[in-house]
C-alpha positions in Angstrom: -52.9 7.1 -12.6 -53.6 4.5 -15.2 -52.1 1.9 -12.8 -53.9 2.7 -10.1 -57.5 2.8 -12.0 -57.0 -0.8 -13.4 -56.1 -2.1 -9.5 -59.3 -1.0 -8.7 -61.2 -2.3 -11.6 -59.2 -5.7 -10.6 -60.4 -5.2 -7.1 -63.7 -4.6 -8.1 -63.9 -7.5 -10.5 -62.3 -10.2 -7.4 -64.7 -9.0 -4.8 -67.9 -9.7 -7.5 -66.6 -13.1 -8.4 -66.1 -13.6 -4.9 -69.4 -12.7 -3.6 -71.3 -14.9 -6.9 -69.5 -18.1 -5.4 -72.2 -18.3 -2.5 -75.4 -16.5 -3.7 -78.2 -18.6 -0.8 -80.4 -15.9 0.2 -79.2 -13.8 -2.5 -82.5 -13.0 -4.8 -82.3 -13.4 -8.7 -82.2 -9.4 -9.3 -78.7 -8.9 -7.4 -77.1 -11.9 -9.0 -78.1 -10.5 -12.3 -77.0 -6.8 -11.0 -73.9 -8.7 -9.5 -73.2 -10.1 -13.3 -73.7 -7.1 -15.0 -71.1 -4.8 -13.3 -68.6 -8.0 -13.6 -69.1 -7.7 -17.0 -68.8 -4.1 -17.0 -65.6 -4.1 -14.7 -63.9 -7.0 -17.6 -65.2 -4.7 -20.2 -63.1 -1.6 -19.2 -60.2 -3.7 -18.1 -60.0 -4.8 -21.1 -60.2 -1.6 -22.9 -57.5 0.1 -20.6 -55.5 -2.5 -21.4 -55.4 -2.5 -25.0 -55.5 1.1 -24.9 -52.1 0.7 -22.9 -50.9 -2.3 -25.4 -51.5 0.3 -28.1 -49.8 3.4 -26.2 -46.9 0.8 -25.4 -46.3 -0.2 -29.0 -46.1 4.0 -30.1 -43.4 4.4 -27.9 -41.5 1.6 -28.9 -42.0 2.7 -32.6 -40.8 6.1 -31.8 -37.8 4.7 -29.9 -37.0 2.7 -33.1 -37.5 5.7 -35.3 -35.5 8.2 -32.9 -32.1 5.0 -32.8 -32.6 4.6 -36.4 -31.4 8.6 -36.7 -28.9 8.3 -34.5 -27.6 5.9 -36.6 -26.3 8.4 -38.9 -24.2 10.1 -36.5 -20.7 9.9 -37.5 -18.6 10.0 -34.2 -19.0 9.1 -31.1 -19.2 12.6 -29.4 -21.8 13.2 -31.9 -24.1 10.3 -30.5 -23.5 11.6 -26.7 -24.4 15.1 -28.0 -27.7 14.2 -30.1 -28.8 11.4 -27.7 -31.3 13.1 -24.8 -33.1 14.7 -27.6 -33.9 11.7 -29.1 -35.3 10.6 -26.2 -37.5 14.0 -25.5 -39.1 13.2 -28.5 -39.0 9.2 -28.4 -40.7 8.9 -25.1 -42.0 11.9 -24.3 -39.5 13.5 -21.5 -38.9 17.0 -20.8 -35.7 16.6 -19.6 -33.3 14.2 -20.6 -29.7 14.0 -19.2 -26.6 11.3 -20.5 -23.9 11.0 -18.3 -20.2 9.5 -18.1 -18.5 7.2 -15.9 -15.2 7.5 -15.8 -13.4 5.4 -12.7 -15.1 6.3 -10.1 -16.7 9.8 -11.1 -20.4 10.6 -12.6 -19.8 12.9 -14.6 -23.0 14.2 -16.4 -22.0 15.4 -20.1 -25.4 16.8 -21.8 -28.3 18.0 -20.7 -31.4 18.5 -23.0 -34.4 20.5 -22.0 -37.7 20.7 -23.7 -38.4 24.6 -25.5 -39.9 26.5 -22.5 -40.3 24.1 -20.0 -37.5 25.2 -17.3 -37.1 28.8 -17.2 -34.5 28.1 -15.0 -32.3 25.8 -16.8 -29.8 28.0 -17.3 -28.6 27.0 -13.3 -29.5 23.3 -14.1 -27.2 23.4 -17.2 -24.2 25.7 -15.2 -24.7 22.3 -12.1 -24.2 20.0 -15.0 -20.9 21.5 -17.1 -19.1 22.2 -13.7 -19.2 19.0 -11.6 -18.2 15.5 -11.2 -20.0 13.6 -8.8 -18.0 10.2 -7.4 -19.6 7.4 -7.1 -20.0 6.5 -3.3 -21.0 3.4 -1.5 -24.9 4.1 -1.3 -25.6 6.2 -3.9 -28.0 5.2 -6.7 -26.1 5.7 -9.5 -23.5 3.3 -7.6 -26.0 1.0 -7.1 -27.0 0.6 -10.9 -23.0 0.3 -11.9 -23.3 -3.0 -9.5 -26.6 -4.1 -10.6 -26.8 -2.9 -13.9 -30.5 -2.0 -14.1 -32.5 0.9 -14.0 -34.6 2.6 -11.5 -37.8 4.8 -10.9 -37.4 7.0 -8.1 -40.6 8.8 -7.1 -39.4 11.1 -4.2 -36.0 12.0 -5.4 -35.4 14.6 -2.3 -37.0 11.8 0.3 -35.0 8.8 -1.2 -31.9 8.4 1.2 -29.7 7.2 -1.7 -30.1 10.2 -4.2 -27.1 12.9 -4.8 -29.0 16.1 -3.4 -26.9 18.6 -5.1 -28.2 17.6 -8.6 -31.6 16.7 -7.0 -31.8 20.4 -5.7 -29.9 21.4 -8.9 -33.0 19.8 -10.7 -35.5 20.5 -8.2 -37.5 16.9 -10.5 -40.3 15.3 -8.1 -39.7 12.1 -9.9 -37.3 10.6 -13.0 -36.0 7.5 -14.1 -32.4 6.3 -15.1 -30.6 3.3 -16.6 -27.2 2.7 -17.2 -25.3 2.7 -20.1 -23.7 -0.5 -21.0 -22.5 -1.9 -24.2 -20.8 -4.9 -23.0 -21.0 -6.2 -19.2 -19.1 -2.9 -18.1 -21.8 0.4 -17.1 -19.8 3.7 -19.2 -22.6 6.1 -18.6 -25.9 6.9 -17.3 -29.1 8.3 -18.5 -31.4 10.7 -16.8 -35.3 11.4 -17.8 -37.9 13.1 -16.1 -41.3 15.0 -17.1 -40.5 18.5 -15.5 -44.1 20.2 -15.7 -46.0 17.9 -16.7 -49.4 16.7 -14.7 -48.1 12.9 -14.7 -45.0 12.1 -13.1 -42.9 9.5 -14.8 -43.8 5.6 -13.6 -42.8 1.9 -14.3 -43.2 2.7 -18.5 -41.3 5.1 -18.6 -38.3 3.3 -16.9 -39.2 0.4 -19.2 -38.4 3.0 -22.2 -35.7 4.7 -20.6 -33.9 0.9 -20.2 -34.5 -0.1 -24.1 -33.3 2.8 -25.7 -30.4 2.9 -23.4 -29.5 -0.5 -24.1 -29.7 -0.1 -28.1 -28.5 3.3 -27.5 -24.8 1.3 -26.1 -24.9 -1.1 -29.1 -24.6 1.9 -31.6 -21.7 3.9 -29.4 -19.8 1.1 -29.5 -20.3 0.5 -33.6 -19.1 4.0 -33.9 -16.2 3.6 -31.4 -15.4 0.3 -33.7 -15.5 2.0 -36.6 -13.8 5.0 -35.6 -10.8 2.5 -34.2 -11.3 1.0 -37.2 -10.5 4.2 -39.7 -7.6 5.5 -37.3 -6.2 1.8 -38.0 -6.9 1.6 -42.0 -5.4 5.3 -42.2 -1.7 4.3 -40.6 -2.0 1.3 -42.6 -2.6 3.1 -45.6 0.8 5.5 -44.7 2.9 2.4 -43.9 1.5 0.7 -47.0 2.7 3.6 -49.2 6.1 4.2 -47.6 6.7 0.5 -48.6 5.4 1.0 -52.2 8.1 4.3 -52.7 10.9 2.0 -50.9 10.2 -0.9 -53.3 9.4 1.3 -56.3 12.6 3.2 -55.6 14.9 -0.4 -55.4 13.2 -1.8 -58.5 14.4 1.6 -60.6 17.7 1.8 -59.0 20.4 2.3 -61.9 22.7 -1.4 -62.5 26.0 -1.1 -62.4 28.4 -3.9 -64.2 30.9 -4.4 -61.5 32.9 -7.5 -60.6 31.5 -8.0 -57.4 27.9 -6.8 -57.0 26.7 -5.1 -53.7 24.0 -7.3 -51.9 20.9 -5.1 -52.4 20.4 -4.8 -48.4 23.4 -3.5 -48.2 23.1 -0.9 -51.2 20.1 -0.1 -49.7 20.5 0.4 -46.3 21.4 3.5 -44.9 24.2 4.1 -42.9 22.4 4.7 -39.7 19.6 1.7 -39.8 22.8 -1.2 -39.6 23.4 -0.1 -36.3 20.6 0.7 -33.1 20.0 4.7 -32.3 20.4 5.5 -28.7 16.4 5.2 -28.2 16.0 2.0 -29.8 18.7 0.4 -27.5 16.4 1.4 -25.0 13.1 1.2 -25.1 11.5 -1.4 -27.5 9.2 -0.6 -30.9 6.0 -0.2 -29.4 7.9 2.0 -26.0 8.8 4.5 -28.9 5.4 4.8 -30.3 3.7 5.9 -27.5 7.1 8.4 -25.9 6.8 10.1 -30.0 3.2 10.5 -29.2 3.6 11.7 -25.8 5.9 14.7 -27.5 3.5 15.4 -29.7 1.2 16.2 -26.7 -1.4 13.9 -26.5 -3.3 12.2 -23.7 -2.9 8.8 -22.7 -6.7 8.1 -24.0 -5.4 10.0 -27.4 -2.3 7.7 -27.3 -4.7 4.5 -26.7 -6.7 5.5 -29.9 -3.8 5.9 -31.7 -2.6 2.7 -31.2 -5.9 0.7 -30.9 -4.8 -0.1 -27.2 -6.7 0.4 -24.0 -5.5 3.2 -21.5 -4.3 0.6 -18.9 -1.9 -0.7 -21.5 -0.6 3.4 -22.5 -0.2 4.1 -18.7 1.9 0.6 -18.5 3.5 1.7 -21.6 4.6 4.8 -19.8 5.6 4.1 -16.4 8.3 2.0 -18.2 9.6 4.6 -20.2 10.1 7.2 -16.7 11.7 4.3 -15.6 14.1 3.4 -18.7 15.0 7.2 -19.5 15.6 7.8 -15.7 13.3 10.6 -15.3 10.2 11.2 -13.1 7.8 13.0 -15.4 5.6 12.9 -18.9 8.4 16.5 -19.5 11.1 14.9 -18.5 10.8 11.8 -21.3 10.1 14.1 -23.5 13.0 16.7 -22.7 15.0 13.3 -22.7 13.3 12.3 -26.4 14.0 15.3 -27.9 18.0 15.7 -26.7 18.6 11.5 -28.3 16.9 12.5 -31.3 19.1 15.8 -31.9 21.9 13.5 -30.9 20.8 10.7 -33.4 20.8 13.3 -36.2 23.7 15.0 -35.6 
């Protein structure tokens, strides 16, 4: 509405300027009346537009103040989770959605909706926890994974490259998006609209949606950083103190006069660690780190934050195992893990 007031103010204000370029056989009183609405028409263009400057500068302070609490989030999942109401209250939404992308799948995570806006969220919430959408050629979502930018659509159920399940799901007449990207890679999506409200969303609010999504990927990747970060100083700290007992144990070991004195390796060394186990003759040190983890029954995206890995190098990881312990399963290594290890201590 705003937009389409100040065109025709600019319109107005051409076609006056325009028509004062030739004034012969114009009289004195229209030039003057022709000057006074130009001045009128540059007058409120120039209050709409600072009225505008000012509204654009709120929002980006209430951006800043809405990322500087998600700042104290501690996790990652706590981020995705407190995200879309930050940005209700940031920009002014009534519904705010953040979504994952995971291969080739949208799949929406958390849906926020303003207090008493939807009285049929409940259905809209129920679309959201039970599907995952996949990203096909022509879709708009797949379109802003290739492009990395983010859209306005006005007519979602018109547009021939919407998902009209969640459009229908949402039943929105307009909302923006804009990917989530902390590096050059799209992980996620979010999803604004104002549900109810007299104005529909327009070119500012995809503007806002596109700056707090991009400072909203800088802070989930501090916190994935710094989660990595802990998981790492923690099994350094247990390796670190294993190695502090080993030393303090051969420092206080008793000394013996004897005529020939053991070498302290070998005093040391236990009976089994001079020779290979049956698992370390096959698979190599890192190969047993992730088949241990796999017993323990964790997920290859577990195993790759365990070991500060990505999941393409755990699924690498694995495939060699199957093949090294002969077996054609996950159950299968581990049946075969268990039975060396009972062997091994035996």
């Amino acid at each position: 509405m705003r937009s389409e007031t100040r065109q025709r103010l600019r319109a107005k204000r051409d076609q006056l300027r325009e028509s004062l370029h030739d004034v012969r056989g114009t009289s004195s009183a229209q030039i003057a009346e022709r000057l006074r609405l130009l001045a009128e028409a540059d007058e409120k263009l120039h209050e709409i537009e600072a009225r505008e400057a000012g509204l654009r500068m709120e929002a980006l302070v209430r951006i800043q103040e809405g990322l500087v609490r998600l700042r104290e989030c501690g996790t990652p999942q706590e981020l995705i989770e407190a995200a879309p109401r930050e940005l209700l209250v940031a920009c002014g939404f009534t519904r705010a959605m953040v979504s994952r992308v995971r291969g080739s799948l949208w799949v929406p995570e958390v849906l926020e909706i303003a207090d008493g806006v939807d009285p049929e969220g409940d259905a809209f919430q129920k679309f959201v926890g039970e599907n995952e959408i996949p990203l096909a050629h022509m879709l708009m979502e797949t379109e802003m994974v290739r492009r990395r930018i983010p859209v306005l659509v006005s007519d979602p159920y018109g547009h021939p490259r919407t998902y009209k399940p969640i459009v229908e799901a949402a039943r929105s007449k307009s909302y923006v998006a804009a990917p989530i990207m902390p590096t050059s890679r799209v992980i996620g999506f979010f999803h604004a609209d104002r549900f109810r409200q007299d104005l529909p969303v327009g070119p500012e609010d995809r503007d806002n949606l596109w700056i707090f999504a991009e400072h909203f990927g800088l802070l989930y990747e501090r916190a994935v950083l710094v989660e990595r970060l802990e998981s790492q100083r923690s099994h350094l700290h247990d390796v670190l103190s294993k190695a502090v007992v080993t030393i303090d144990e051969i420092c206080n070991a008793e000394i013996k006069l004897a005529r020939y004195e053991q070498a302290p390796e070998q005093r040391f060394t236990s009976p089994a660690a001079g020779q290979r186990s049956p698992l370390g003759m096959l698979l190599t040190a890192r190969e047993q780190e992730v088949l241990e983890l796999m017993a323990s029954g964790a997920t290859n995206s577990q195993i790759a934050r365990e070991l500060v890995v990505s999941e393409g190098t755990v699924k690498s990881h694995v495939k060699r195992i199957l093949r090294k312990l002969r077996v054609d399963n996950r159950a299968g290594a581990v049946a075969r893990y268990l039975h060396l290890i009972r062997r091994a201590g035996a």
